[in-house]
Each structure stands twice: as C-alpha cells, then as structure tokens.
PyMOL Python script that loads the backbone (N, CA, C, O; Angstrom):
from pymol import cmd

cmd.read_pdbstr("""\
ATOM      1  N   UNK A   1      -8.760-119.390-173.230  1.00  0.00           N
ATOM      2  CA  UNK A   1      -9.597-119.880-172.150  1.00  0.00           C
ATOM      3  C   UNK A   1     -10.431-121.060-172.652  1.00  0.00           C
ATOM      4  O   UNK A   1     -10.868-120.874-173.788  1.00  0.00           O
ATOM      5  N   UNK A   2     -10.790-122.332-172.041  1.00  0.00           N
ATOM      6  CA  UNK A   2     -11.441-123.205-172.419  1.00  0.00           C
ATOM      7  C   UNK A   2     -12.490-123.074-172.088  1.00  0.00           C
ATOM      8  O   UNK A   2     -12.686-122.372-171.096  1.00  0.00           O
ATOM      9  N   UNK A   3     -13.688-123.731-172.820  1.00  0.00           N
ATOM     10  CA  UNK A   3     -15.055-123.466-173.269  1.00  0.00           C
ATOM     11  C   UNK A   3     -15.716-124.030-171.857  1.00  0.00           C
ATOM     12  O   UNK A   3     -15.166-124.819-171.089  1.00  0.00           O
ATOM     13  N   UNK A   4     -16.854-123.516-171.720  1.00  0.00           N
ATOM     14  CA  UNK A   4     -17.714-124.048-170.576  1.00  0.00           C
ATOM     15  C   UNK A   4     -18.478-125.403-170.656  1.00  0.00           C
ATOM     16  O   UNK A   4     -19.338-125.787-171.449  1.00  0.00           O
ATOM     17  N   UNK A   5     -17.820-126.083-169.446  1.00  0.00           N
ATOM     18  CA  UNK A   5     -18.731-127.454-169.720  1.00  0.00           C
ATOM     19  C   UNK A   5     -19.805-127.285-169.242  1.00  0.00           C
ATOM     20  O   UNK A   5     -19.995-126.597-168.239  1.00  0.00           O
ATOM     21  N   UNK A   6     -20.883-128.018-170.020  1.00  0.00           N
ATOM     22  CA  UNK A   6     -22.264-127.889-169.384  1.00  0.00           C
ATOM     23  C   UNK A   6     -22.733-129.202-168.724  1.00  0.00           C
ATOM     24  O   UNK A   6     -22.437-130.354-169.043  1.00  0.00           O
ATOM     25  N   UNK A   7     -23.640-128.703-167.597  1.00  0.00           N
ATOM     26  CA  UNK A   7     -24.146-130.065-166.588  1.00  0.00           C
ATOM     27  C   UNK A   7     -24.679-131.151-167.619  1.00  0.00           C
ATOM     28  O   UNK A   7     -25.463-130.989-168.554  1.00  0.00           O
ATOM     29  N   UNK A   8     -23.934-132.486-167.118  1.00  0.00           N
ATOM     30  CA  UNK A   8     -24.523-133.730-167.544  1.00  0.00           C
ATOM     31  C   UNK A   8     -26.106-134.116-167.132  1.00  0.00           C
ATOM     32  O   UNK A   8     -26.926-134.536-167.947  1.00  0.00           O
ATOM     33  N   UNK A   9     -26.380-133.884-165.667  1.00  0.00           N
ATOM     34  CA  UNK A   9     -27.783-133.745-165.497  1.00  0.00           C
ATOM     35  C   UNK A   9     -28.940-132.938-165.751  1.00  0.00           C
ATOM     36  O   UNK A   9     -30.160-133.095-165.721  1.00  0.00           O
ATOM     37  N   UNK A  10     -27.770-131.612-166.129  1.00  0.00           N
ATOM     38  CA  UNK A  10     -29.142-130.409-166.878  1.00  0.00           C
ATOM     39  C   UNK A  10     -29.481-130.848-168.361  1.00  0.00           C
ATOM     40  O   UNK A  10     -30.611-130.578-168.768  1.00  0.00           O
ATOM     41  N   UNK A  11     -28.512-131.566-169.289  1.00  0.00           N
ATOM     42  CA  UNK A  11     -28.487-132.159-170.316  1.00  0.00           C
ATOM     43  C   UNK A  11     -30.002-132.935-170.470  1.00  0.00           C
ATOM     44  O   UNK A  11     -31.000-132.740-171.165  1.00  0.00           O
ATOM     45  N   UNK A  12     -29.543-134.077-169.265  1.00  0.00           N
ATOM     46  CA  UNK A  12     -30.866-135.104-169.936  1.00  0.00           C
ATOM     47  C   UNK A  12     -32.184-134.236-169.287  1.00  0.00           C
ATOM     48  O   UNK A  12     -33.181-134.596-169.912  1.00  0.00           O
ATOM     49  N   UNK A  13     -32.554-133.191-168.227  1.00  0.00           N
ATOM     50  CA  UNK A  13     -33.232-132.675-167.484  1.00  0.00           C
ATOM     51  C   UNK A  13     -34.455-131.521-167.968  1.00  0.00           C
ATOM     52  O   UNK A  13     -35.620-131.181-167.761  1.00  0.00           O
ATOM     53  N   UNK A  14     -33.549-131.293-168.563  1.00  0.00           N
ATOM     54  CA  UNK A  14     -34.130-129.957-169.587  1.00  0.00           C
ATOM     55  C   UNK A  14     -34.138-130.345-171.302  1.00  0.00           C
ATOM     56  O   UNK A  14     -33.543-131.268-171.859  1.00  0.00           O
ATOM     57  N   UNK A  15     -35.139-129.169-171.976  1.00  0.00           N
ATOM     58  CA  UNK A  15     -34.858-129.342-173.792  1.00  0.00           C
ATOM     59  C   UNK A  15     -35.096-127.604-173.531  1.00  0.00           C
ATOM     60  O   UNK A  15     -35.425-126.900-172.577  1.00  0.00           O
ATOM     61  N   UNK A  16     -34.770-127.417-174.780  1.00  0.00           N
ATOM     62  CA  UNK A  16     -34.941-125.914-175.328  1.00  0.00           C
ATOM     63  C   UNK A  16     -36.545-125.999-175.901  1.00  0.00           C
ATOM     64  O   UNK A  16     -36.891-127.148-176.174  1.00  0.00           O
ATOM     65  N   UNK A  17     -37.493-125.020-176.103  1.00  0.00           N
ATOM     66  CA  UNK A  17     -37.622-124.942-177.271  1.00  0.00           C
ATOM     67  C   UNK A  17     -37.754-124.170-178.562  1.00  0.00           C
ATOM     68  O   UNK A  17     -36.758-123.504-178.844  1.00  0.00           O
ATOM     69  N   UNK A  18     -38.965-124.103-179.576  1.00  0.00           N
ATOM     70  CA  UNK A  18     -38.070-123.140-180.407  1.00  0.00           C
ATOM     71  C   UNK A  18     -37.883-121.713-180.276  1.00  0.00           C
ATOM     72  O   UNK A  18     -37.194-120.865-180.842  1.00  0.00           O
ATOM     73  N   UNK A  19     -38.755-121.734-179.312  1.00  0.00           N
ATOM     74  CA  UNK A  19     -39.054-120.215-178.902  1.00  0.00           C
ATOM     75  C   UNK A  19     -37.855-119.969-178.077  1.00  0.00           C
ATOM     76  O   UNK A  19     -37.206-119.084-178.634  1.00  0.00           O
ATOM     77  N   UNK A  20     -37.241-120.390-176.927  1.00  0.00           N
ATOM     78  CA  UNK A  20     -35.819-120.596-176.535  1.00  0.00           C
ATOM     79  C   UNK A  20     -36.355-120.358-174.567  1.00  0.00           C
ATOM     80  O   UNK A  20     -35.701-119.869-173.645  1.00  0.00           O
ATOM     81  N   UNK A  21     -38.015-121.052-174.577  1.00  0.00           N
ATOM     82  CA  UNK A  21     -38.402-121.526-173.674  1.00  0.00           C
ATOM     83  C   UNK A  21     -37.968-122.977-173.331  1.00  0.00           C
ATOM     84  O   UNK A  21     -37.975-123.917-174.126  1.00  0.00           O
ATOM     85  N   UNK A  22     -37.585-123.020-172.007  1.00  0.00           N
ATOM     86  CA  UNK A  22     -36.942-124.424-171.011  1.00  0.00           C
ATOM     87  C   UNK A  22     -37.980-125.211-170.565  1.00  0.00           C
ATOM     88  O   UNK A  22     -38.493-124.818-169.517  1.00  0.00           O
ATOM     89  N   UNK A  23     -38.466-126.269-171.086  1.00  0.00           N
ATOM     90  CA  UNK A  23     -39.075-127.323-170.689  1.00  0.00           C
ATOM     91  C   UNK A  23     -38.570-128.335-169.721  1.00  0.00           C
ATOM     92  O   UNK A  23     -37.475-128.874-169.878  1.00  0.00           O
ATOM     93  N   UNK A  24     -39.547-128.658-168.487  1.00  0.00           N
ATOM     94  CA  UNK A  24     -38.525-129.421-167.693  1.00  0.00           C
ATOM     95  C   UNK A  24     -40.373-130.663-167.463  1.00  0.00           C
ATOM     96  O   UNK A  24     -41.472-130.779-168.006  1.00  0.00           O
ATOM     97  N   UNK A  25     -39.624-131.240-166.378  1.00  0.00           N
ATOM     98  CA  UNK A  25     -41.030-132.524-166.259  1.00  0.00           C
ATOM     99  C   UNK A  25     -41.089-132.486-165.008  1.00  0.00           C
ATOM    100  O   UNK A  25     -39.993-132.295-164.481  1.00  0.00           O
ATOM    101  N   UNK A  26     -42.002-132.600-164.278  1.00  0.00           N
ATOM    102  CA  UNK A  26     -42.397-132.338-162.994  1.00  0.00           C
ATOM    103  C   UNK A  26     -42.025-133.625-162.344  1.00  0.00           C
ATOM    104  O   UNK A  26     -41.901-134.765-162.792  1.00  0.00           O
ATOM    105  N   UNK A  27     -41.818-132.874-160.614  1.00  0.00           N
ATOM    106  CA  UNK A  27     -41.470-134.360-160.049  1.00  0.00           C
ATOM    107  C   UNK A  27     -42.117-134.998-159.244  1.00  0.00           C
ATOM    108  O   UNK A  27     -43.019-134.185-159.041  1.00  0.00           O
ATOM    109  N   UNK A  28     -42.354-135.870-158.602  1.00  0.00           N
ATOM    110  CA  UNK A  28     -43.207-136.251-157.395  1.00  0.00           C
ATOM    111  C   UNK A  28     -44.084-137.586-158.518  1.00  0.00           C
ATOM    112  O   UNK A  28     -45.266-137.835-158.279  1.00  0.00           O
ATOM    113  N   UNK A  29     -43.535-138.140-159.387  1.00  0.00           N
ATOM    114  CA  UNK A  29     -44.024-139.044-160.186  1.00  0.00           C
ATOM    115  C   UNK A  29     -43.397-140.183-160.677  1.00  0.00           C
ATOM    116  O   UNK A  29     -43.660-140.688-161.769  1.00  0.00           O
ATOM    117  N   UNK A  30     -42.464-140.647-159.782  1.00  0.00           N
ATOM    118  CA  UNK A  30     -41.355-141.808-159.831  1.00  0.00           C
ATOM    119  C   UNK A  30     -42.086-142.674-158.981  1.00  0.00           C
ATOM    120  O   UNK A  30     -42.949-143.342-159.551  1.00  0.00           O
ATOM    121  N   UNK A  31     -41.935-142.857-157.549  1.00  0.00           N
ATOM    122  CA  UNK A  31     -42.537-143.828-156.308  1.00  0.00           C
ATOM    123  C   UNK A  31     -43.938-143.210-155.740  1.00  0.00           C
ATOM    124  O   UNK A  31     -44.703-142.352-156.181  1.00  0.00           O
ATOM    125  N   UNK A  32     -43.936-143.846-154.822  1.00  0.00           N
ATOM    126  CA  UNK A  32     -45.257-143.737-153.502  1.00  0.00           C
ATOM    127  C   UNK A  32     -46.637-143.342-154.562  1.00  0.00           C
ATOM    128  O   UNK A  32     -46.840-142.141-154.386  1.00  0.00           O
ATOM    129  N   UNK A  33     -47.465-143.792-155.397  1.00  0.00           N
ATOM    130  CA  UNK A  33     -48.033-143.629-156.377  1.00  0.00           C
ATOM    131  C   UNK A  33     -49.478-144.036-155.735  1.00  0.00           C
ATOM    132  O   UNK A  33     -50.336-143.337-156.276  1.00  0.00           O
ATOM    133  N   UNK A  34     -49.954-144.772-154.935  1.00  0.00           N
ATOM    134  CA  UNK A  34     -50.725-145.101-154.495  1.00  0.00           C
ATOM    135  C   UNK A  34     -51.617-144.447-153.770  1.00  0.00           C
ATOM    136  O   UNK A  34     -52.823-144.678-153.859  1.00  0.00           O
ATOM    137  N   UNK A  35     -51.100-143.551-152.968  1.00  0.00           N
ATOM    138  CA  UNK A  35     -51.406-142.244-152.193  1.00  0.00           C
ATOM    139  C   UNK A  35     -51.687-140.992-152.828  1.00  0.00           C
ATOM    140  O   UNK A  35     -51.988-140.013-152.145  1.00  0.00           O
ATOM    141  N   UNK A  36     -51.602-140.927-154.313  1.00  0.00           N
ATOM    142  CA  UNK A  36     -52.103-139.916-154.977  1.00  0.00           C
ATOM    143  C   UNK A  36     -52.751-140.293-155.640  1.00  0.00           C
ATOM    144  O   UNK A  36     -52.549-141.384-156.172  1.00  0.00           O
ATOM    145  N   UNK A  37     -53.986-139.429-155.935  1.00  0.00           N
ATOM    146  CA  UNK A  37     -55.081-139.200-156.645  1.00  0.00           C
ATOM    147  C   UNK A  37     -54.652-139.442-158.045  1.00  0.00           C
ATOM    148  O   UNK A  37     -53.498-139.181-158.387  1.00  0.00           O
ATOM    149  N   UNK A  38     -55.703-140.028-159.038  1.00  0.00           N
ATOM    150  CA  UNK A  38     -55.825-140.238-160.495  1.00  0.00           C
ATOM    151  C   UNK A  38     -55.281-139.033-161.200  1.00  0.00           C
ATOM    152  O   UNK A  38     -54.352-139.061-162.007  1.00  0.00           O
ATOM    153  N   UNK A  39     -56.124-137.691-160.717  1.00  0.00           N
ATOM    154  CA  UNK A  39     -55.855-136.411-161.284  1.00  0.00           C
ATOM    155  C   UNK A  39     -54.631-135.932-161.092  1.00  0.00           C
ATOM    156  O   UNK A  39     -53.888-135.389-161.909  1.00  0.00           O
ATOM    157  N   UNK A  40     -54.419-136.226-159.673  1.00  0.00           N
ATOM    158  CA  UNK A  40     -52.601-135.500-159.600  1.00  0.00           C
ATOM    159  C   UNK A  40     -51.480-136.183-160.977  1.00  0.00           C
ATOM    160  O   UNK A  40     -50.733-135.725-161.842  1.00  0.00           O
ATOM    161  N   UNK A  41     -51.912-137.423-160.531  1.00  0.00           N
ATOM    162  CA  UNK A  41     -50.600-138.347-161.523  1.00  0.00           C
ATOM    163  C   UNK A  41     -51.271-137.980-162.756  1.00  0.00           C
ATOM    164  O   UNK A  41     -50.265-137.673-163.396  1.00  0.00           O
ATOM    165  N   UNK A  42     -51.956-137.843-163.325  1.00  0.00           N
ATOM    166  CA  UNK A  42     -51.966-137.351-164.524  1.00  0.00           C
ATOM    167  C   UNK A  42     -51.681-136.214-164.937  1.00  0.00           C
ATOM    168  O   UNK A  42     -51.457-136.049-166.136  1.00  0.00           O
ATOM    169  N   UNK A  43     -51.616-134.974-163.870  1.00  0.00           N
ATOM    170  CA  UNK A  43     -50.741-133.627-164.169  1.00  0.00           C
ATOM    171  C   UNK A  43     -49.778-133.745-164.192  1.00  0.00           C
ATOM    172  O   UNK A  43     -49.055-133.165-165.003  1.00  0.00           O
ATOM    173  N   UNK A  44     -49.354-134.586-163.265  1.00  0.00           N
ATOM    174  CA  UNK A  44     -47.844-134.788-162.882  1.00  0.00           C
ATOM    175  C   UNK A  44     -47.004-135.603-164.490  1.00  0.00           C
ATOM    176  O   UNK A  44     -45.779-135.494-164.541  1.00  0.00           O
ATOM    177  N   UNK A  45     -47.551-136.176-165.394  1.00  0.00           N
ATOM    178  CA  UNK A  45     -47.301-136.353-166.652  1.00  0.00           C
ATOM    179  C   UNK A  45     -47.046-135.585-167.692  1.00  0.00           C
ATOM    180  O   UNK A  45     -46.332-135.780-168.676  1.00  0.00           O
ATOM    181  N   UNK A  46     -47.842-134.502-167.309  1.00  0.00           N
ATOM    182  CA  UNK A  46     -47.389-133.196-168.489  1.00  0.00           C
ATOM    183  C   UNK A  46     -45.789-132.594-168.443  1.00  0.00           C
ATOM    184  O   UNK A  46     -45.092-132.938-167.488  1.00  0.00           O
ATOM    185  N   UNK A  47     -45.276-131.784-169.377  1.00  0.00           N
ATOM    186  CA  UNK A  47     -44.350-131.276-169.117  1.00  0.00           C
ATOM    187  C   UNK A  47     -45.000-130.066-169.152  1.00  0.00           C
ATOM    188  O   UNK A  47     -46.123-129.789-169.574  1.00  0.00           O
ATOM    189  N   UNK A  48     -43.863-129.153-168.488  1.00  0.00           N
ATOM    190  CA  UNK A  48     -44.127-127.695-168.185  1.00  0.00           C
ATOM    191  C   UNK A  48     -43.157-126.500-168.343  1.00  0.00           C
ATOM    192  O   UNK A  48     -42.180-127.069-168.829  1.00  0.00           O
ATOM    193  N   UNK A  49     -42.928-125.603-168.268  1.00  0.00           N
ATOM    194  CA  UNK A  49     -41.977-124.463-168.523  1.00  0.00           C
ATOM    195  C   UNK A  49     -41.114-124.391-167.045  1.00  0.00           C
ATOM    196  O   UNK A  49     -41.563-124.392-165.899  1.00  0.00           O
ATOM    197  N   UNK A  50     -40.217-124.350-167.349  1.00  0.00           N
ATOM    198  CA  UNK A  50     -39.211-123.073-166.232  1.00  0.00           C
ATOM    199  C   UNK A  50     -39.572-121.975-166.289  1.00  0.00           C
ATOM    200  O   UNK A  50     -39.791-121.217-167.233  1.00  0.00           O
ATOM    201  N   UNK A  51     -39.661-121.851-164.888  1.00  0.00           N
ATOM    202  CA  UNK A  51     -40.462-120.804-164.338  1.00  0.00           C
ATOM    203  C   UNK A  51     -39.225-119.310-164.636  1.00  0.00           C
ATOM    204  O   UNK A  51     -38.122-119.458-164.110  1.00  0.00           O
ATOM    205  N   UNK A  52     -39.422-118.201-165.307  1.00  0.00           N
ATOM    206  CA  UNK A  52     -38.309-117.041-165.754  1.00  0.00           C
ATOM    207  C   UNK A  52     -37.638-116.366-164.407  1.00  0.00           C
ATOM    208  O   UNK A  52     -36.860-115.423-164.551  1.00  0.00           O
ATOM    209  N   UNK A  53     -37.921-116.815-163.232  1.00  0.00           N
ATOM    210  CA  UNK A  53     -37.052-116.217-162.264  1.00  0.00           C
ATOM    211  C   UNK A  53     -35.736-117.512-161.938  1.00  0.00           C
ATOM    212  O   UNK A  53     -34.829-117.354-161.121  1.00  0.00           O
ATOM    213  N   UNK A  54     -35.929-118.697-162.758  1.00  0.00           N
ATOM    214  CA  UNK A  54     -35.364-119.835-162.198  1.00  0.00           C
ATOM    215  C   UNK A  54     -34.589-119.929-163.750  1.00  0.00           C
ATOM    216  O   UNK A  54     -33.608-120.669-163.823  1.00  0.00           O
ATOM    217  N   UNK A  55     -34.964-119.295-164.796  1.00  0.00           N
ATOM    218  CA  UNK A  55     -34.302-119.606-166.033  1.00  0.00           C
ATOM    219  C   UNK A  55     -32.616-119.397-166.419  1.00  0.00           C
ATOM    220  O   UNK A  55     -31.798-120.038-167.079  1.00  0.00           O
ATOM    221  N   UNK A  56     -32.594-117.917-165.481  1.00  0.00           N
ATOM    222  CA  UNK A  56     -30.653-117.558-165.873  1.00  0.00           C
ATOM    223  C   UNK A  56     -30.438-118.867-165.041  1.00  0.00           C
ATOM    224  O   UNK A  56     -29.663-119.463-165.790  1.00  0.00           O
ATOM    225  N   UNK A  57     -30.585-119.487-164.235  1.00  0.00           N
ATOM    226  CA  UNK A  57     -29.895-120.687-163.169  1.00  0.00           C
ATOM    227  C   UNK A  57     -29.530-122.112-164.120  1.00  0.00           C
ATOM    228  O   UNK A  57     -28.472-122.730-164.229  1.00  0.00           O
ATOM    229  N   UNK A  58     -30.717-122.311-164.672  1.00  0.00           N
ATOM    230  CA  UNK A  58     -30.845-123.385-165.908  1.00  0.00           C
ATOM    231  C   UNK A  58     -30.390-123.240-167.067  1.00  0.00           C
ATOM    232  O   UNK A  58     -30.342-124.124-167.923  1.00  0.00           O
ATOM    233  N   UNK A  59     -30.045-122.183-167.175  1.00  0.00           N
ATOM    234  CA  UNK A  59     -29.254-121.679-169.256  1.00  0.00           C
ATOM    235  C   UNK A  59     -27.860-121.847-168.918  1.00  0.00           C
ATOM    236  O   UNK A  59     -27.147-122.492-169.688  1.00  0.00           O
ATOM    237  N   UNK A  60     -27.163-121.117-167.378  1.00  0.00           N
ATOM    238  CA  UNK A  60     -26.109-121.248-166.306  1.00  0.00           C
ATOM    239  C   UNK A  60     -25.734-122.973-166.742  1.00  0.00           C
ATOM    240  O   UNK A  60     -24.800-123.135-167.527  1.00  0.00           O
ATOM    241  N   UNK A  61     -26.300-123.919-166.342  1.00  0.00           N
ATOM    242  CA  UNK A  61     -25.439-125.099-166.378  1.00  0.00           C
ATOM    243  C   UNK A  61     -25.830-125.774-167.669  1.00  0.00           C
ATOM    244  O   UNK A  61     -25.164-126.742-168.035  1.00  0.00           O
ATOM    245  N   UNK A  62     -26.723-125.406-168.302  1.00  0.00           N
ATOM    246  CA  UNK A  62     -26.734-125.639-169.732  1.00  0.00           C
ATOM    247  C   UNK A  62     -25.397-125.526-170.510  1.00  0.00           C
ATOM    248  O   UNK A  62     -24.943-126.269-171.380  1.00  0.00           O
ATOM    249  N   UNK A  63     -24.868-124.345-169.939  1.00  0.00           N
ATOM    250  CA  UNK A  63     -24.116-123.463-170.650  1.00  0.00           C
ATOM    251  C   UNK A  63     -24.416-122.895-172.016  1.00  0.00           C
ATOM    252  O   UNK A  63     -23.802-123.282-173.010  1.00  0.00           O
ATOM    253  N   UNK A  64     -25.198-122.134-172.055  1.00  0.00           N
ATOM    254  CA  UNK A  64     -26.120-121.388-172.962  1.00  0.00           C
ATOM    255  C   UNK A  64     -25.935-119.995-172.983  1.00  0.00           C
ATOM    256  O   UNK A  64     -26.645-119.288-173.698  1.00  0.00           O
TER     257      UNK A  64
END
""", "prot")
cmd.dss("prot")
cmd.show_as("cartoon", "prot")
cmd.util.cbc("prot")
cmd.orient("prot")
C-alpha cells in the first residue's frame, strides 16, 4: 500500500511542537486593517494552539 500524502497547505499552515502541540496563526490579519483596533491586530500577530477537539482533523492531513 502506498504511504499517505500529506496536505501541501497543512504543510506551510501548521508546525509541530516539541511537546507534539499544533501551532497555527490566526486569521483576519491579511486585508481590511483599518477598521480594526491597534489591540486586535496585535493579537491577531501571536501564534496560538489548535484547539484538541480540531487536532485529530489537522494530524489527519498532516499525515501524522
């Protein structure tokens, strides 16, 4: 049987880390920038965890 390919967009989308927690980057921080507050866009800069009810979905096209 051949090996599972994993998503090209979960690739650049996601990292592991060492703990074998999924880091992803929040969205709503590309366009329309003007209309949000100083504070939002600066949360919106952090990275953050995958949330563990959304994690088998993301390890899934990882292929992990």
């Amino acid at each position: 049987m051949p090996k599972m390919k994993s998503n090209s967009g979960a690739k650049k989308r996601f990292a592991l880390t060492g703990t074998g927690k999924i880091k992803r980057k929040h969205a709503f921080h590309s366009h329309i920038l003007t209309k949000k507050s100083t504070k939002r866009k600066r949360r919106l800069v952090k990275t953050t965890l995958v949330d563990d009810t959304e994690k088998h979905r993301v390890m899934r096209l990882l292929a992990l």
